[in-house]
N, C-alpha and C positions, 0 to 999 in steps of 0.2 A: 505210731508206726509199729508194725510187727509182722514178725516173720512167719510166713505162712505153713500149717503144719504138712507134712505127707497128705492126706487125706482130706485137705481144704482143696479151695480154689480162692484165686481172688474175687470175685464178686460173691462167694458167696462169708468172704470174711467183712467185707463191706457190710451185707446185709446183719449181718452179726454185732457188729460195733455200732450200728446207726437204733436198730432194735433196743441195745445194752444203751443208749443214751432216752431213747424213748419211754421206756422202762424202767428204771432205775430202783424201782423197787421190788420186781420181779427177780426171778432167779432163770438170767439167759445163759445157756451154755450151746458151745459150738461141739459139733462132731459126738455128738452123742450116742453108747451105745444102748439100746433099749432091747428088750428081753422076747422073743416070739410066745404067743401064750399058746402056742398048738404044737409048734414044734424047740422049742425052747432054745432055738437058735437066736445070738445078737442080730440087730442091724441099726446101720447108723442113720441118726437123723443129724441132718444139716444143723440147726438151729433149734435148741428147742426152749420155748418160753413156760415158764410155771410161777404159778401163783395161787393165790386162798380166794374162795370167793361164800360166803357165810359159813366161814369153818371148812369148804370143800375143796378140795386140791383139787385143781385145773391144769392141762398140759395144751399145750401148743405146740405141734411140729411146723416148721417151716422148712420146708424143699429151696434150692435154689439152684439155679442155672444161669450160666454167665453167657451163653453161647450167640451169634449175629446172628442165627437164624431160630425164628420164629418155631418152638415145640409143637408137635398136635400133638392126635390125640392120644397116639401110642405113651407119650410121657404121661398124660392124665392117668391113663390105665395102667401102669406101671404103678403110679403113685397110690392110686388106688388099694391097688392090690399088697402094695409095703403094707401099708395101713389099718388092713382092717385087723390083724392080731396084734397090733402094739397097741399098749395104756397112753394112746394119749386121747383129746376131748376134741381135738379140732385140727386140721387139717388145711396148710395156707401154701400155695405153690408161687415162686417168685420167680419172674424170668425178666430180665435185663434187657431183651428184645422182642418182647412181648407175647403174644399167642396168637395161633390161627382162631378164625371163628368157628370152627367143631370145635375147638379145643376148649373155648370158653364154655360153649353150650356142654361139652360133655362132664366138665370138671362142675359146673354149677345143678347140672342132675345130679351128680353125687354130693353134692353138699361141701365142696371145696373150694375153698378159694384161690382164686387167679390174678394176681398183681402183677403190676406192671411200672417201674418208678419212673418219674416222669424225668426228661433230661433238660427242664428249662431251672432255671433260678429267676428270679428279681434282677433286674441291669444294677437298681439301687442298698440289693444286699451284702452283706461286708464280702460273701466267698464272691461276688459278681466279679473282682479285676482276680481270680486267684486261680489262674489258667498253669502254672505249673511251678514245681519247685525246687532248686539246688541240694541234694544230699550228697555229702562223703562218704562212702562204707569203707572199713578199714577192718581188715586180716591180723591178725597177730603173727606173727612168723617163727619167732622161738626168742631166747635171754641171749643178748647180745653181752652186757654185760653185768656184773654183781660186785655192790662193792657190803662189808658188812660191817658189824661191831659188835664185839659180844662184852659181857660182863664179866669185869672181874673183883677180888675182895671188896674192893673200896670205888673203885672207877669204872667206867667200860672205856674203851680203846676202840679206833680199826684195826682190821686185818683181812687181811686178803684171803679171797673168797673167788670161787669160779664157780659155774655152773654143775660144775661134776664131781665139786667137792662131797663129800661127804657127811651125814648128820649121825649123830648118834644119840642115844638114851642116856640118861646122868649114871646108868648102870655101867656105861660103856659098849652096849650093843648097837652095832648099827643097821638102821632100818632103813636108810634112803641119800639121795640127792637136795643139794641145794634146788637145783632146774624144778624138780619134783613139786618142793614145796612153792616153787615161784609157780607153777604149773596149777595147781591146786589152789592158792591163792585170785589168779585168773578167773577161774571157775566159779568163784566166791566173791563176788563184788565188795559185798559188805564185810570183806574179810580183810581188807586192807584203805589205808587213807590215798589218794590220789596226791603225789607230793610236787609232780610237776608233769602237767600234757602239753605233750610239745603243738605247733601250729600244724592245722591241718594239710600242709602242704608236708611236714616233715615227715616223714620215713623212722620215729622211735617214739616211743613212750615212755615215760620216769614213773616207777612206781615207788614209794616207801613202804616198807612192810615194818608195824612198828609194835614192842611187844609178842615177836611171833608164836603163837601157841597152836598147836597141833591136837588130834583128837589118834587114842591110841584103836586101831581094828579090833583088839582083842577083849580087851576092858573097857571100850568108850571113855577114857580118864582120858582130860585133856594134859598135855605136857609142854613144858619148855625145850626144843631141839639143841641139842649140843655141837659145837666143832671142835674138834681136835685142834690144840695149837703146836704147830710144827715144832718150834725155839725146845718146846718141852715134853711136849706129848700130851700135855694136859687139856682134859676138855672141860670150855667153859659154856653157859647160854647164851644164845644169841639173844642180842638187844633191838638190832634194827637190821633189816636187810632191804638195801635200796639197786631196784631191778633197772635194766634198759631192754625193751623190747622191739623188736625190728619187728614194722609194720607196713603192710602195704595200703596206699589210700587211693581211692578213685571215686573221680567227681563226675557225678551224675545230674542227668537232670528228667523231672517225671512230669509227665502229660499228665494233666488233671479234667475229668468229666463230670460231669455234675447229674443230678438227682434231687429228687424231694419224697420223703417219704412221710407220709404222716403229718403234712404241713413241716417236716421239718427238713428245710436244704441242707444238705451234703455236697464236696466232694472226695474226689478216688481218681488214686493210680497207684499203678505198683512198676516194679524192675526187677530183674533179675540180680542179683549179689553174688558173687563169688564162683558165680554158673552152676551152683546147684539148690541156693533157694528164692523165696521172691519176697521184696519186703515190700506190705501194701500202706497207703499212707491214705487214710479217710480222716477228713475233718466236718464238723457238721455245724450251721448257724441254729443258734436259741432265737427262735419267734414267737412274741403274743408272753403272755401272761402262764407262769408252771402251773401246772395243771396241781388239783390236789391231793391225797394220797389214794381218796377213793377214787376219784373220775381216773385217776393213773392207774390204778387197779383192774379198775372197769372196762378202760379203754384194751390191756394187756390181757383181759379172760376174754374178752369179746372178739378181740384181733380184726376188725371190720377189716384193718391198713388201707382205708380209702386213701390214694394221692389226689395231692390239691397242689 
């Protein structure tokens, strides 16, 4: 699954991810910007596929349109006209709902191609019963609660810790909030161990933050964050800081359509999260025998994308 950028759409992140499995030796990227060679201005290309073909770099742009209604020929000539000052070798337009027939004949005068994926599968393939799916998406909301421990001579202890407590530098300067570094931690997945998630129906999350180490703005030198201990005033490092975060969950459920591209079936949907982005979920079946590095090669400079 993934969350769709500004300047995607879903169907044409689908065509992206199915491509990137077709492919896999290629180098697919999505939203690409490439360079005008007349007037030296970018513009995006939907998908674009690259690869070697006897030493020679080959580019592939791929157009894609999610729309119910059938493009002519205006979108051909539009494409057209993107294309002829940008570096790439070949020219593939994909539409979801297929094309009028000027639109076919005009995009195949100019040497482009015109796909169409097809919406049937096999009754007897695995995606065949895999008509839709249950996901959670869940918000973070802010530290509910913080409990900590920091080190001392010989032992580390708890001690009480809030969100709005204070850190400081072993020099005694202070640079921030506990909430801050739980904020920043967030941000960083692999910046903390996951010490207990609660069930998806709960409304919190346990985090452990263990070892916490900090990276300074000024000097990039990672450091140990300190707290003040009230009893004395003395600051020691923190050992472990263990978060609760208040989470909102909501259970969804996604229509799934099907496709086959390139002999290979797919499906796709997507939903709405948080009402400002979309997360699309494509899965794709492996059929027949993997192809080998040359005919995968060959198959990706070529770009025929006949559907079967």
């Amino acid at each position: 699954m993934k969350v769709v950028p500004k300047r995607s759409n879903d169907f044409q992140k689908v065509i992206y991810y199915v491509r990137k499995h077709i492919a896999p030796d290629a180098v697919v990227r999505e939203s690409v910007m490439l360079t005008d060679k007349i007037t030296g201005e970018p513009r995006e290309v939907d998908v674009l596929v690259e690869g070697t073909m006897g030493g020679e770099r080959l580019a592939i742009a791929i157009e894609v349109r999610g729309h119910a209604r059938k493009p002519g020929v205006q979108w051909v000539e539009e494409v057209r006209g993107k294309y002829q000052d940008l570096p790439v070798d070949k020219v593939v337009m994909v539409s979801r709902s297929g094309f009028t027939a000027s639109a076919l004949t005009k995009a195949a005068s100019y040497g482009i191609e015109a796909l169409t994926p097809l919406e049937e599968i096999s009754r007897y393939g695995p995606l065949s019963k895999l008509t839709g799916i249950e996901v959670a998406t869940r918000s973070v909301r802010g530290v509910r609660l913080v409990q900590g421990f920091v080190d001392f001579a010989d032992h580390h202890e708890p001690v009480a810790v809030m969100a709005n407590s204070a850190l400081f530098h072993r020099d005694g300067t202070e640079f921030g909030t506990v909430e801050m570094v739980c904020n920043d931690s967030m941000s960083k997945p692999d910046a903390f161990d996951i010490y207990d998630v609660a069930k998806p129906e709960h409304t919190a999350y346990k985090f452990t933050l263990e070892g916490v180490l900090l990276t300074r703005g000024d000097t990039g030198e990672t450091f140990t964050p300190h707290l003040r201990i009230q009893a004395d005033g003395s600051l020691h490092p923190i050992k472990r800081l263990t978060t609760v975060w208040e989470v909102e969950v909501i259970q969804e459920s996604i229509e799934l359509k099907h496709g086959v591209m390139r002999g290979l079936p797919f499906a796709y949907g997507s939903i709405d999260i948080s009402g400002e982005k979309r997360l699309v979920f494509v899965a794709g079946e492996q059929m027949g025998e993997p192809l080998t590095d040359e005919e995968m090669l060959e198959a990706v400079v070529q770009a025929d994308g006949e559907y079967s």
